[in-house]
C-alpha positions in Angstrom: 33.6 -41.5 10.0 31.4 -42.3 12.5 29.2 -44.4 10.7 32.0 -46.4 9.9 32.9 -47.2 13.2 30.4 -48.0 14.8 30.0 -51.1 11.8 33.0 -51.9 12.0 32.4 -52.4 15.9 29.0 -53.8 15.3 30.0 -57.0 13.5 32.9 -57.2 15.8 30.7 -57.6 18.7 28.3 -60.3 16.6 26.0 -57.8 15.6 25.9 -58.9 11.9 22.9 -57.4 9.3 22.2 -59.7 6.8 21.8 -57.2 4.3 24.5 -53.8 3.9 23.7 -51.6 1.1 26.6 -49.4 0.5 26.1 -46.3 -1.6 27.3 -43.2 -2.3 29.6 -41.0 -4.3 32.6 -41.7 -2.3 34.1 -44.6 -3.0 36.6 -45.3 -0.4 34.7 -46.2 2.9 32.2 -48.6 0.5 35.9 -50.8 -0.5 37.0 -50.3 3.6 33.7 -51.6 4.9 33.6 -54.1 2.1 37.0 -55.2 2.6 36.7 -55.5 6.5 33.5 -58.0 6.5 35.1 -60.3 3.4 38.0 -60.7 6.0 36.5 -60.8 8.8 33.4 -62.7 9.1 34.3 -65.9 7.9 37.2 -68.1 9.0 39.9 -69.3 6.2 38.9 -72.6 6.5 34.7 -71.5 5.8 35.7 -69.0 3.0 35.9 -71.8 0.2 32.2 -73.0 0.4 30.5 -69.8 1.9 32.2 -66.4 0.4 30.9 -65.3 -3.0 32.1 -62.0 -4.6 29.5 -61.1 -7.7 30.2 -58.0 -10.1 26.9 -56.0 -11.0 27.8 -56.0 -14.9 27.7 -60.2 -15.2 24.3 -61.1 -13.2 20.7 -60.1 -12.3 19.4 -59.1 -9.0 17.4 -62.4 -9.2 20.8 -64.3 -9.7 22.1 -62.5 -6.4 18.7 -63.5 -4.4 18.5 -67.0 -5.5 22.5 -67.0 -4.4 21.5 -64.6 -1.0 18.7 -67.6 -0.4 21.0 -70.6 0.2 22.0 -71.9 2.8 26.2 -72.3 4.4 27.8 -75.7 4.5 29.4 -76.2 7.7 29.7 -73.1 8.6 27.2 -70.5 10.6 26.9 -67.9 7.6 27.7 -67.2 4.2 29.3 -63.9 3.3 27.7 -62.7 -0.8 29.4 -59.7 -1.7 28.2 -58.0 -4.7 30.7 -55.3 -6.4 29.8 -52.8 -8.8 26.1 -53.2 -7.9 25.8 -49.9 -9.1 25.3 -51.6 -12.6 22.2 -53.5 -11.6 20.6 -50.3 -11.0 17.8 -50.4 -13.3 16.6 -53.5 -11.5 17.7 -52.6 -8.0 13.7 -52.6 -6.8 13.8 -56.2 -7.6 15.3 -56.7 -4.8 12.6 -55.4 -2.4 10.8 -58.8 -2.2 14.1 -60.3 -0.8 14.5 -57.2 2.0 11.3 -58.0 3.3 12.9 -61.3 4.3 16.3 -61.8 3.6 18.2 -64.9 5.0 19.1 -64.7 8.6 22.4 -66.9 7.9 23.3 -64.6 4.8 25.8 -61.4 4.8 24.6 -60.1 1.4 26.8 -56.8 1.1 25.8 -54.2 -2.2 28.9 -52.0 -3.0 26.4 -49.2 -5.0 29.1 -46.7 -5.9 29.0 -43.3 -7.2 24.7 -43.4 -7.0 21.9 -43.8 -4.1 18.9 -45.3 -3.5 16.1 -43.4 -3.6 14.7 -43.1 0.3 10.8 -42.9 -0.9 11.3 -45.9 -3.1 10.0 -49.7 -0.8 13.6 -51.1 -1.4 15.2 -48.7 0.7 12.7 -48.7 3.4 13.4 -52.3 3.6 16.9 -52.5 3.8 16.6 -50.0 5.9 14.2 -51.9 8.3 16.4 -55.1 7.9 19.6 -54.2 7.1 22.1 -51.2 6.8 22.3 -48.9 4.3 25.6 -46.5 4.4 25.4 -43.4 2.3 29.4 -42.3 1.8 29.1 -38.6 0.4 32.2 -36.7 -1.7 34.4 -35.1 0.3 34.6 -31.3 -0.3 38.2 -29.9 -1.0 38.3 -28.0 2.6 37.0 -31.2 4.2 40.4 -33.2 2.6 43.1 -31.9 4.9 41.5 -32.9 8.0 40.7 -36.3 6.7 44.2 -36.4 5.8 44.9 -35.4 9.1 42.9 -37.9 11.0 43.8 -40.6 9.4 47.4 -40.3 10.0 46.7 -39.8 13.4 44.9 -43.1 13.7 48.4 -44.5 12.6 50.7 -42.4 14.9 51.7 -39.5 12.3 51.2 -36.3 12.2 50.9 -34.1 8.9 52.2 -30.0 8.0 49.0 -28.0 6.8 51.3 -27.0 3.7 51.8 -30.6 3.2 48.2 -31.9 3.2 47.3 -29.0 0.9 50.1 -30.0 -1.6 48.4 -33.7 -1.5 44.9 -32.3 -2.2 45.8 -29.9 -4.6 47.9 -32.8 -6.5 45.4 -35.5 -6.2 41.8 -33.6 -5.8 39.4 -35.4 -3.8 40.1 -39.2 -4.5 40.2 -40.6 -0.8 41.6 -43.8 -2.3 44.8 -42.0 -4.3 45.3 -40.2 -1.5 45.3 -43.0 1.2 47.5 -45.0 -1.2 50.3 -42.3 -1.1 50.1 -42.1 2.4 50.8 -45.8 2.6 54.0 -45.3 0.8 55.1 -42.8 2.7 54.2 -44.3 6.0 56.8 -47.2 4.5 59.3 -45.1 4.8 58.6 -42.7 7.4 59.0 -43.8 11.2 55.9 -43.9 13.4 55.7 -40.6 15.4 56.8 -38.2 12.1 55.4 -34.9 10.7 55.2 -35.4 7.6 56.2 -32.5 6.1 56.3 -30.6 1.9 60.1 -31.8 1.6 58.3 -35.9 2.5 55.9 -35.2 -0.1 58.7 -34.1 -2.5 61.0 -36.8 -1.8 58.9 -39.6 -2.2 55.7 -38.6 -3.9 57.2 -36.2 -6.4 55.4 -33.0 -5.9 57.7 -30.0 -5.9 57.2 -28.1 -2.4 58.2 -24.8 -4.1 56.7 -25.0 -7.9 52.9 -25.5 -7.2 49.7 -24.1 -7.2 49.5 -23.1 -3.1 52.8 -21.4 -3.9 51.3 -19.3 -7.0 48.7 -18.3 -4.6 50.6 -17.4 -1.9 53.1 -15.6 -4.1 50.3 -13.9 -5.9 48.5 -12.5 -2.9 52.0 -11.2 -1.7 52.6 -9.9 -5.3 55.7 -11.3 -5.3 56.5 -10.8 -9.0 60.2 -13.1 -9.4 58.5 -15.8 -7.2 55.2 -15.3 -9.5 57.1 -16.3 -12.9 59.5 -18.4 -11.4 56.1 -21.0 -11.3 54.4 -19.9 -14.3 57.6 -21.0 -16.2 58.0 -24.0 -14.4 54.2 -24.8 -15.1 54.7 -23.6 -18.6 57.5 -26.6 -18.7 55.2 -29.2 -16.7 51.8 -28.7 -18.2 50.5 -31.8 -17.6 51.3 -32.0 -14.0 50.0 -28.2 -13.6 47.0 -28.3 -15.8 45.6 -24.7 -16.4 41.8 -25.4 -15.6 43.5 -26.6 -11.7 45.2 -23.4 -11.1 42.6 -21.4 -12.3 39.9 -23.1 -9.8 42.5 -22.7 -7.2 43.1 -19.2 -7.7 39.3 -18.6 -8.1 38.8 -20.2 -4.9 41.3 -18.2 -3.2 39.9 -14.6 -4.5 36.4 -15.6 -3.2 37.6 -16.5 -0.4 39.3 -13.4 -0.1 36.3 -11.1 -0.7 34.7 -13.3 2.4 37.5 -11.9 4.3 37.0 -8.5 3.1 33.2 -8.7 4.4 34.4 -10.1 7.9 33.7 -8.2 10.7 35.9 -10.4 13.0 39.5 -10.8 11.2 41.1 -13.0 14.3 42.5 -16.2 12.8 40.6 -18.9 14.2 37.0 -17.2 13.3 38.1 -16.2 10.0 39.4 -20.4 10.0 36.0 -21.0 10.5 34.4 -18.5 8.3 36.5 -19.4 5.1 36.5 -23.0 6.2 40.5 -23.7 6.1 43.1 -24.4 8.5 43.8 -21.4 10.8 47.8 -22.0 9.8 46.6 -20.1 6.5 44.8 -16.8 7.5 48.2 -15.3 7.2 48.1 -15.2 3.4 44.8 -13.7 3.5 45.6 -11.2 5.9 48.4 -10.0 3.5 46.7 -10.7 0.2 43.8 -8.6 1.9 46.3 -5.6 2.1 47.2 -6.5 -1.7 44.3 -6.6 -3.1 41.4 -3.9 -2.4 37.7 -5.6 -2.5 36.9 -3.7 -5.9 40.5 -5.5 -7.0 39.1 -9.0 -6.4 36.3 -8.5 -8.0 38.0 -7.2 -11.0 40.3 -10.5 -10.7 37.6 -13.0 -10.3 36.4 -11.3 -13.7 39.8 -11.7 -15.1 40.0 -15.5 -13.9 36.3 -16.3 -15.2 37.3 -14.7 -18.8 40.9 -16.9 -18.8 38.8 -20.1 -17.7 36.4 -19.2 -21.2 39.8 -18.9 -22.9 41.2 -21.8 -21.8 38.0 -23.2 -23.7 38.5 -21.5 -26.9 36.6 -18.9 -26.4 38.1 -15.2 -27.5 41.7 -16.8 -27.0 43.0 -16.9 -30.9 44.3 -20.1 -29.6 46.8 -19.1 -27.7 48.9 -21.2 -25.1 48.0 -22.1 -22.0 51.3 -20.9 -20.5 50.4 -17.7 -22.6 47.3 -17.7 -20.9 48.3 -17.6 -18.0 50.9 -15.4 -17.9 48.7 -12.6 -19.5 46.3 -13.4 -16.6 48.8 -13.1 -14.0 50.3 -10.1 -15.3 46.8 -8.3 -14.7 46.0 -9.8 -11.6 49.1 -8.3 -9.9 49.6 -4.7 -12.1 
């Protein structure tokens, strides 16, 4: 991210805030920019009598200004980082007073995660005047893979679309699970690799040919053996292949599908664009499209909608999941 960058580069050039207010529902850029100014602002030597890490749940805001408001011994600044400040959140506009006029030789850093400041209320427009305030939003699903891919770029590897998929599909959304697998596999991977589905079988244990991309692939080519082959192997591995994931999945890829139908411009890189997903994968649509008439997927995002109610109870006679879901893939494809 940009934002991040250009902080990162800010403090390296001397250009410290004395306040950062780091918020947001993504939690992985507030613990990277966190992380980089409690290593890198202070010498060793300066840490022991000028670094301070606070948690939100044991003080006040008024404990964390009358901290913010000394001054460093020996030492040019003082570095107060204050996790979880999420938790002071009720008293957050108590802090307004000390934004107004915060302590030149104090780095007071707010790790606000999983909320935001409200931009009308004073507090932000102080910080905001005096300080930095980074907002870091959730990633979508389609957003992921690129992050994914960037990342691995910054460190010399490159990444399979199949593969990236495989991670999101198997991790969701957390950038920090996800960035923590990479790491392993960047361990034993040498610089310059693809990383490819048989890497993220090997080492992460995902199987490249029983998962949910597979079942959607094999279902828009109704490709019966290849269909059941899954559904048993899910049947046998329900907690790695919970129902509600490959229903979302395969919802997602149906209304993505009836986009495609509506398209007046099928090439691959502005249906990409239209349908938001890596041009590598227009090839399944293009022959689930052939499948699957646009009066069929609507009929099948019906059928997934009343499997997701069963899945809940509802109308089911508690059945299965693995039940479930073979029923519903038997009337997807027939």
């Amino acid at each position: 991210m940009s934002d991040v960058a250009k902080i990162v580069s800010d403090i390296k050039s001397g250009n410290i805030k004395p306040i950062y207010f780091l918020m947001g529902e993504e939690p992985y850029y507030i613990d990277k920019i966190s992380e980089f100014i409690e290593n890198n602002i202070l010498s060793e030597e300066e840490k022991g009598f000028n670094q301070m890490v606070l948690y939100g749940r044991d003080v006040t805001i008024e404990d964390v200004v009358d901290n913010a408001k000394r001054f460093p011994m020996m030492a040019e600044k003082q570095v107060i980082i204050v996790k979880e400040a999420q938790d002071l959140s009720r008293t957050i506009d108590n802090l307004n007073v000390y934004a107004l006029n915060p302590q030149p030789s104090t780095v007071l850093v707010l790790c606000y995660k999983y909320k935001k400041l409200d931009k009308r209320k004073a507090v932000y427009k102080s910080i905001k005047k005096n300080g930095e305030i980074f907002e870091s939003p959730k990633l979508y699903d389609n957003q992921v893979p690129e992050w994914i891919k960037r990342v691995l770029a910054g460190k010399n590897y490159q990444i399979e679309p199949k593969a990236s998929l495989m991670l999101v599909e198997f991790l969701g959304t957390n950038l920090s699970k996800i960035s923590n697998e990479l790491d392993k596999l960047l361990v034993v991977l040498p610089a310059g690799s693809t990383i490819t589905a048989k890497d993220i079988e090997d080492n992460i244990g995902i199987s490249k040919d029983y998962n949910n991309f597979e079942l959607r692939k094999a279902v828009g080519e109704r490709n019966v053996l290849k269909v059941n082959q899954i559904i048993n192997y899910f049947g046998q591995n329900q907690k790695a292949n919970p129902m509600i994931m490959t229903i979302s999945l395969l919802n997602s890829f149906f209304t993505q599908l009836l986009i495609f139908h509506s398209l007046q411009d099928k090439s691959k890189n502005s249906a990409a664009r239209a349908l938001k997903v890596n041009p590598y994968f227009i090839g399944d649509y293009v022959t689930a499209a052939k499948n699957y008439p646009m009066r069929k997927v609507s009929q099948v995002i019906g059928l997934l909608r009343e499997a997701d109610l069963k899945t809940k109870g509802l109308g089911a006679n508690a059945l299965p999941a693995k039940d479930i879901l073979k029923e519903l893939l038997f009337k997807i494809i027939h």
